[in-house]
Phi, psi and omega in degrees: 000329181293341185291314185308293205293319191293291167347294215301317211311297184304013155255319184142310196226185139195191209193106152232145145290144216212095195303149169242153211255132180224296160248305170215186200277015169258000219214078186218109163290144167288128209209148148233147190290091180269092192267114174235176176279350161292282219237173148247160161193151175248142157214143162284095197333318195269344188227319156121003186306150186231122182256324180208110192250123195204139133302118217265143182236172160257338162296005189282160127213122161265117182245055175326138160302097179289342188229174188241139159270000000 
């Protein structure tokens, strides 16, 4: 996925689907990742709620999960 992501970046925006974690490891909504060369952003598929809006730093690093525990 990180290859997905670095690819996607270097146009300028992208879109996944994306499981989210939400209170604990029985709880993971379906949600999408929304990637521009600025910014983030999560939303929750289902209420349309934006959970996390953030700017890229230099101090960021996005590190995706590949698996569900």
């Amino acid at each position: 996925m990180q290859l997905e992501i670095d690819t996607n970046l270097s146009k300028g925006q992208a879109t996944f689907s994306v499981l989210l974690l939400m209170d604990s490891s029985e709880n993971w909504e379906p949600a999408t990742l929304f990637l521009r060369r600025s910014a983030y952003q999560i939303k929750i598929n289902d209420s349309e709620t934006v959970v996390v809006e953030e700017k890229f730093s230099k101090e960021l690093s996005v590190c995706p999960s590949t698996y569900l525990t």
